[in-house]
C-alpha positions as CSV (number, residue, x, y, z in Angstrom):
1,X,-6.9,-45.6,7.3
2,X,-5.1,-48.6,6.9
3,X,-2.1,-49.6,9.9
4,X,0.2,-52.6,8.5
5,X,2.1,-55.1,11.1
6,X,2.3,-58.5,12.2
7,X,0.2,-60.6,14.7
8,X,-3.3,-58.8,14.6
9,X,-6.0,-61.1,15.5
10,X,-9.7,-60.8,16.2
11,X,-10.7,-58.1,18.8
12,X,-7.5,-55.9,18.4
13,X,-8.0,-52.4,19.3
14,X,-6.0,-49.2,18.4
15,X,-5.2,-46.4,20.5
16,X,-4.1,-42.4,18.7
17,X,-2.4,-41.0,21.5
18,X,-4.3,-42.6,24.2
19,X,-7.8,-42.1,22.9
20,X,-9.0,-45.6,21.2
21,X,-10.3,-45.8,17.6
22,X,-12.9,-46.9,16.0
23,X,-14.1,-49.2,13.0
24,X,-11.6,-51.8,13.7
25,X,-11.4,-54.2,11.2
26,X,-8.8,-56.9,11.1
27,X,-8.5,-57.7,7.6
28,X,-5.5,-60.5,8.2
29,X,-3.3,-60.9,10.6
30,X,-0.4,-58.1,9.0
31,X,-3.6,-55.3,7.5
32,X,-6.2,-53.8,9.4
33,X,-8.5,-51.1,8.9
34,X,-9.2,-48.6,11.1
35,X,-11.1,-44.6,11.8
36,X,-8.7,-42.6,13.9
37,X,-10.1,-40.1,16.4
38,X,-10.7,-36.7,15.7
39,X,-8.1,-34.3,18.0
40,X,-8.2,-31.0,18.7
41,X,-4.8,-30.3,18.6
42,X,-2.3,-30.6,15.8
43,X,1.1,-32.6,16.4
44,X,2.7,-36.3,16.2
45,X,1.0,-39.0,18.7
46,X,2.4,-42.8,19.2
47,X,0.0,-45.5,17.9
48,X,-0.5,-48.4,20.2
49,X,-2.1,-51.7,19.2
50,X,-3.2,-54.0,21.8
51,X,-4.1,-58.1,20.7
52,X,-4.6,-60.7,22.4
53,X,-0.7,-61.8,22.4
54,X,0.1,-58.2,23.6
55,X,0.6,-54.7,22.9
56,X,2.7,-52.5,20.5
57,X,5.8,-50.9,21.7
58,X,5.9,-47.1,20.5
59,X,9.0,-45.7,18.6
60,X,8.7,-43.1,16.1
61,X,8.5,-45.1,13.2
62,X,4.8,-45.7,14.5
63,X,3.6,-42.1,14.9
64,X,0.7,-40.2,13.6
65,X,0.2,-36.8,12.3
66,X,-2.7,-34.5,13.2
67,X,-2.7,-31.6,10.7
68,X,-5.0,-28.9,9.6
69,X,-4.8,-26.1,7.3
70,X,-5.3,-22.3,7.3
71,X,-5.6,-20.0,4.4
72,X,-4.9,-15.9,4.3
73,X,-6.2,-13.8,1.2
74,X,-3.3,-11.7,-0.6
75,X,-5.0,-8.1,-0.3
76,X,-4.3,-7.0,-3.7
77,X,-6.6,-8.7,-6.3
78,X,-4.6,-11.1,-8.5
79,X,-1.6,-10.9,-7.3
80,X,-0.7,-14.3,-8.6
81,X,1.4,-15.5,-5.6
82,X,4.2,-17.9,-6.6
83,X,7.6,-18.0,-4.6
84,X,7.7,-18.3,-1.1
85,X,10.6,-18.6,1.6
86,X,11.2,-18.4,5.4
87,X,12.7,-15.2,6.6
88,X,15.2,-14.4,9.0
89,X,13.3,-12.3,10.7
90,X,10.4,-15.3,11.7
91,X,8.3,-14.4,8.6
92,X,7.1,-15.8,5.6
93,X,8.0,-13.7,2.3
94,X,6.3,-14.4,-1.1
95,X,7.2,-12.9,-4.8
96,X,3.7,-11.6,-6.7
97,X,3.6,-12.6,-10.2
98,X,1.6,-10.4,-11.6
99,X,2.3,-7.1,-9.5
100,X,5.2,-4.8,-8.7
101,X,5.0,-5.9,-5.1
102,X,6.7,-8.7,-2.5
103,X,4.5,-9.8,0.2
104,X,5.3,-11.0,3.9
105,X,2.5,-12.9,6.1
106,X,3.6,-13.6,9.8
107,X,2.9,-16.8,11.1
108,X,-0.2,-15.6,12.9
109,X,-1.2,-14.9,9.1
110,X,-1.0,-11.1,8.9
111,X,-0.1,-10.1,5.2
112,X,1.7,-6.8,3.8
113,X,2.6,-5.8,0.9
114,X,5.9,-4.1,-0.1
115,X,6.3,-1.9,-3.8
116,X,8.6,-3.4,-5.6
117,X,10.3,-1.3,-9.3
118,X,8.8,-2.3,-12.0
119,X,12.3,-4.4,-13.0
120,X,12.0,-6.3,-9.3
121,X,8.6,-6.8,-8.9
122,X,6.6,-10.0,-11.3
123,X,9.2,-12.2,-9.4
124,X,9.1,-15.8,-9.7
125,X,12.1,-17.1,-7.6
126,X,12.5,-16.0,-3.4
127,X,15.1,-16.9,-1.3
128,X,16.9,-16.1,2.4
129,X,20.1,-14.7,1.8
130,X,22.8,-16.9,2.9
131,X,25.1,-16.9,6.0
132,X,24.3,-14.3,8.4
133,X,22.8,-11.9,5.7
134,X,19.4,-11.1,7.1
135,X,17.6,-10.1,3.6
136,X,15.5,-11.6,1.6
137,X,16.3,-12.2,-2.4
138,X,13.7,-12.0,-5.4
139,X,14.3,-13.2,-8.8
140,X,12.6,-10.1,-10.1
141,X,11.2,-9.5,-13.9
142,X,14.2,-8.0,-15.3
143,X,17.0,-8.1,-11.8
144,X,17.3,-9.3,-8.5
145,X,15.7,-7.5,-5.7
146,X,17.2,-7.3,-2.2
147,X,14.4,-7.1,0.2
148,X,15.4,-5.8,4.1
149,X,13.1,-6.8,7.1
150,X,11.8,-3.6,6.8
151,X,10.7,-4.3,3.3
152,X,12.8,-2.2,1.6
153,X,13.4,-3.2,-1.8
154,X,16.9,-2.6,-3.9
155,X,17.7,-3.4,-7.6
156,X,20.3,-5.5,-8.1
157,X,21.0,-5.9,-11.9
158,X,22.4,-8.7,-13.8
159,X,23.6,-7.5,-17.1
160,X,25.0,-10.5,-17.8
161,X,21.5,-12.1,-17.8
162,X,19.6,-10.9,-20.5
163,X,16.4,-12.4,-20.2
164,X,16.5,-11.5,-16.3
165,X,16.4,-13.9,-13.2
166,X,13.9,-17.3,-13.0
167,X,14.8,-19.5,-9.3
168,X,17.1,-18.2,-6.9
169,X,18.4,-19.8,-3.9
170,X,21.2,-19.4,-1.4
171,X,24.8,-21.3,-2.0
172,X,26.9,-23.1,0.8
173,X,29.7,-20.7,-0.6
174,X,28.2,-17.6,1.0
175,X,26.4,-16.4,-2.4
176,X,23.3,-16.2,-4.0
177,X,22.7,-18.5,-7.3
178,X,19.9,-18.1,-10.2
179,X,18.8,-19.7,-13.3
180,X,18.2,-17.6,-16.8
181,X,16.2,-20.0,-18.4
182,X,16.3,-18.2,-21.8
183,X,19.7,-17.7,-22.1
184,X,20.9,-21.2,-20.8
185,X,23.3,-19.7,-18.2
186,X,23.2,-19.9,-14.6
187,X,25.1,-17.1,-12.1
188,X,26.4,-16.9,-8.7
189,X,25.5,-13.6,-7.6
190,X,27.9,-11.8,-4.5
191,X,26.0,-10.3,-1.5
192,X,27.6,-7.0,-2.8
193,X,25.8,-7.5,-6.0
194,X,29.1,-9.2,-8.3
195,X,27.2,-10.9,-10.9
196,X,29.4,-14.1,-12.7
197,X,27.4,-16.0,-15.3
198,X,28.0,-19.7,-16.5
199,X,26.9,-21.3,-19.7
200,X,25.1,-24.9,-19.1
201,X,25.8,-27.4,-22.0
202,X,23.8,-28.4,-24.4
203,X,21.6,-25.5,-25.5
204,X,18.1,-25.4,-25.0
205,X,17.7,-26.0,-21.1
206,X,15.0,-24.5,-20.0
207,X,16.8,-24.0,-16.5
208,X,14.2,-24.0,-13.3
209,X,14.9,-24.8,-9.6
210,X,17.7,-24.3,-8.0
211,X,18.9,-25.1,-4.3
212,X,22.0,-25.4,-2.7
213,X,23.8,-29.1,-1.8
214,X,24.7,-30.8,0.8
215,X,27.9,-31.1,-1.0
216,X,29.0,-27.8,-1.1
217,X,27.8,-27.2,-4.9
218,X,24.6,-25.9,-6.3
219,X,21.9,-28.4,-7.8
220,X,19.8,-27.0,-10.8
221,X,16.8,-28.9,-12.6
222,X,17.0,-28.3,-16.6
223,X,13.0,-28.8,-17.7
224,X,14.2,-28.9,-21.4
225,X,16.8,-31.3,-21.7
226,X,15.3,-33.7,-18.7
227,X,18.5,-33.5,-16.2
228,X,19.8,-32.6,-13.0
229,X,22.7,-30.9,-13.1
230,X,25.6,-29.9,-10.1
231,X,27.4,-27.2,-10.4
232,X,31.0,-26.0,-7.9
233,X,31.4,-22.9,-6.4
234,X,34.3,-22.2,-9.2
235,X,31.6,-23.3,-12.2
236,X,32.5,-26.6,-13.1
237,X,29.2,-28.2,-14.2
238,X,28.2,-31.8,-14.2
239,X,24.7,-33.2,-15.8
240,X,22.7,-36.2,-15.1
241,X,20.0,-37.8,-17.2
242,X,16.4,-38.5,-15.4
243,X,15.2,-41.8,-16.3
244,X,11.8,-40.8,-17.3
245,X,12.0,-39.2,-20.6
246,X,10.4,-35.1,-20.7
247,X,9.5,-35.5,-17.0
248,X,10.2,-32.1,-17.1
249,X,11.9,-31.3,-13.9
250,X,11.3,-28.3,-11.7
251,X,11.5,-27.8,-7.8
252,X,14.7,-28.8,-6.1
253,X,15.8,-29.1,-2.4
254,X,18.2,-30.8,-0.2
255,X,17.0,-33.0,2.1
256,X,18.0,-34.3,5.8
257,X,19.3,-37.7,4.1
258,X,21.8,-35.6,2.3
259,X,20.6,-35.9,-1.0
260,X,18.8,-33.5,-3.2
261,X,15.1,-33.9,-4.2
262,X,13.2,-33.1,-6.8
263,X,9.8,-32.5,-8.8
264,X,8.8,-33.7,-11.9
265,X,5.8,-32.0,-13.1
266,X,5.0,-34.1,-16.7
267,X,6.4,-37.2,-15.2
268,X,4.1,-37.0,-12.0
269,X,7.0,-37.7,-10.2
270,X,9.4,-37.2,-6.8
271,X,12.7,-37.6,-7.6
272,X,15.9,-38.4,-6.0
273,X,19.7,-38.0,-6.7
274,X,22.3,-38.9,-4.3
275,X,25.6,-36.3,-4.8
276,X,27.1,-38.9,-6.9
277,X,24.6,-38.6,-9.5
278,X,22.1,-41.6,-8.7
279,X,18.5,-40.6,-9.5
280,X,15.3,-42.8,-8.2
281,X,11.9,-41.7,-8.6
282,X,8.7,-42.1,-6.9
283,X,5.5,-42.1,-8.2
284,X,2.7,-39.4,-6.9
285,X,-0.6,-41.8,-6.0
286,X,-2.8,-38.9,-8.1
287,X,-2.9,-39.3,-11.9
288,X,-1.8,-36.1,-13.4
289,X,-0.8,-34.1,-10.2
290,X,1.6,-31.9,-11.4
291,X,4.6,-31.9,-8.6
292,X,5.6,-28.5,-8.6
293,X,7.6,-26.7,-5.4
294,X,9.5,-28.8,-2.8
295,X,10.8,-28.3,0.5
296,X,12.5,-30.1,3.4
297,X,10.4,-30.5,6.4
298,X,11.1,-29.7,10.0
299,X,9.8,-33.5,10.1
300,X,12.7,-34.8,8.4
301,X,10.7,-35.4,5.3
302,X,10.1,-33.7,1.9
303,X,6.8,-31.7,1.0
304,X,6.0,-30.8,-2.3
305,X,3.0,-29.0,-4.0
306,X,0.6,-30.5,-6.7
307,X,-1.2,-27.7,-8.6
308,X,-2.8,-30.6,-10.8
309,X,-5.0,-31.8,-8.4
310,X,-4.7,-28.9,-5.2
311,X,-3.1,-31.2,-3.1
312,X,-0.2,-31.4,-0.7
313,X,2.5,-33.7,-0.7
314,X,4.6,-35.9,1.9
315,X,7.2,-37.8,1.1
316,X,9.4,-40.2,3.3
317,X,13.3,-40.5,3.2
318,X,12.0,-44.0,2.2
319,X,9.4,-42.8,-0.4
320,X,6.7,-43.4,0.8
321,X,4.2,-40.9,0.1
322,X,0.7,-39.3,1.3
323,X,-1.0,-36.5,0.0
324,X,-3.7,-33.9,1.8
325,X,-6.4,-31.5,-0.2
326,X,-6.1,-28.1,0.4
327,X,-9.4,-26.5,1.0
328,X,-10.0,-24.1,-1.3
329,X,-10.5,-25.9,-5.1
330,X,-8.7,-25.0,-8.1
331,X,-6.1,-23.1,-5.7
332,X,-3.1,-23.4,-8.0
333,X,-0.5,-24.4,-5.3
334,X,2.9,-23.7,-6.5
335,X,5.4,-22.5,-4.1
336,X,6.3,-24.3,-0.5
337,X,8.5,-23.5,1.9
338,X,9.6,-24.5,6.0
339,X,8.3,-21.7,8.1
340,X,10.1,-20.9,11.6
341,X,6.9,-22.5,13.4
342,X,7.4,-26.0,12.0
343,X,4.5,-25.6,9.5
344,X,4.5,-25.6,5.9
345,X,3.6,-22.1,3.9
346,X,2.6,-22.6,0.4
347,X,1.4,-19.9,-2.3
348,X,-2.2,-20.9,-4.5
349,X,-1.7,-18.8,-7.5
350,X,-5.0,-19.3,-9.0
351,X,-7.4,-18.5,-5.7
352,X,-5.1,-15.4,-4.6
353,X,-4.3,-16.9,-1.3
354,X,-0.9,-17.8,1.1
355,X,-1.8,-21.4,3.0
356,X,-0.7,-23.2,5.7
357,X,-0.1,-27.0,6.6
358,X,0.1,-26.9,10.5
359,X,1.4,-30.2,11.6
């Protein structure tokens, strides 16, 4: 790996945690290159550099990460996992694309499966309900399905949504929110199951993600017609252009900087927009990854899935950006989601499996 700094000089050495490295090559005196040590434990650890002027102070600007991943088969045969979401109950819940089921996989990586009716099951979008309500919400084929801890599953249905539900996510107003990509309409949904529909401008939309703000509104990406848009608790909506024409926009989440971030899966790029409406993007450092899902990170930073190339991504506040193969090829990573352990859960649609990022 390579460490960046000033005053490096011949016969510098580098220390992960304590434990030195090896392969140190100074390159100049601001590059070097270096081989961490292997660790048998996952977690953050200060790097210290030692020359011959004097060592490194540590901060956590000059931290390392230690990760591994774990993957957990889906016991029903192509299941097609997609959504995924952190529970209140501890646990991991994931929609199954191609069944009439909803899965749940503690973080110790035990999986069950719950039926689902044939109008909730198929489900794309998943979501914690919001405030206190301690249930779990599927965008379903045709409704919404209420899922209780004990994996219960209700029909909720949305009449006003003709096509049926595609993302769902909890709003800062105390309701749940989903997109209708056919119909061009998103809807606030009431807890008590009060479905109130709004028409998005401009016709063909191709509505996707949807998260709630920092702000108090709801953020939606519009794959179609290339924008962000914001939209109030009362249904006043506001659009803004990405620069990158048919990046085609997808995941959406707020992050700890208090904007909103988001995927772009034809553009191969992260994206940012402050809640004023300013967008930059970042570029992914794989050609043709395919940013799908996003999520904020118990790190403070933003990790998103690449199905293109079966990677996970990191990406700083600053932008800065690393990414880490999943093990299993062609896995088809789409969802991601913040578990209660710290660790990032994320669905592979194409090898049948729930995976883990343990930092």
């Amino acid at each position: 790996m390579t460490l960046t700094g000033t005053g490096f000089t011949p016969g510098t050495t580098v220390k992960f945690g304590g434990v030195a490295a090896s392969n140190v090559v100074v390159n100049s005196p601001t590059n070097l290159t270096v081989t961490n040590p292997a660790s048998s434990t996952n977690g953050s650890v200060d790097v210290v550099v030692s020359t011959s002027v004097g060592t490194s102070a540590t901060s956590t600007a000059d931290q390392f990460d230690y990760l591994s991943f774990s993957e957990f088969s889906v016991p029903t045969a192509s299941s097609s996992p997609l959504g995924i979401t952190s529970g209140a109950d501890g646990n991991l819940w994931f929609t199954e694309l191609n069944q009439p089921k909803v899965g749940r996989i503690t973080p110790t990586g035990v999986i069950q499966e719950f039926p689902t009716s044939a109008n909730s099951g198929q489900g794309i979008g998943i979501t914690r309900g919001p405030g206190t309500d301690g249930n779990v919400w599927i965008a379903g084929l045709s409704v919404v399905g209420r899922v209780a801890p004990s994996g219960t599953v209700t029909d909720i249905p949305t009449p006003t949504s003709p096509n049926g539900p595609n993302y769902i996510a909890a709003g800062p107003d105390g309701n749940l929110w989903f997109t209708d990509y056919l119909s061009n309409q998103i809807s606030r949904l009431t807890p008590q199951g009060t479905v109130t529909p709004f028409n998005v401008p401009n016709g063909s939309n191709n509505l996707q993600g949807v998260t709630g703000g920092p702000d108090g509104n709801v953020w939606f990406t519009e794959g179609t017609s290339n924008k962000i848009a914001r939209i109030t608790p009362t249904g006043v909506i506001t659009e803004f252009n990405i620069p990158t024409a048919t990046s085609r926009p997808l995941g959406i989440t707020s992050g700890a900087d208090g904007n909103l971030w988001f995927t772009e899966v034809a553009g191969n790029k992260i994206g940012r927009i402050t809640p004023q409406g300013v967008i930059t993007e970042f570029n992914t450092p794989s050609a043709n990854s395919k940013p799908y899902g996003i999520t904020s990170g118990a790190d403070g930073n933003l990790w998103f899935t690449e199905y293109g190339v079966d990677k996970i991504g990191r990406i700083t506040l600053s932008g800065s950006i690393l990414e880490f193969g999943v093990p299993t090829a062609v896995s088809g990573v789409m969802g991601i989601t913040s578990g209660s352990d710290g660790n990032l859960w994320f669905t592979e649609q194409t090898s049948n499996k729930i995976g883990v990022l343990k930092r």
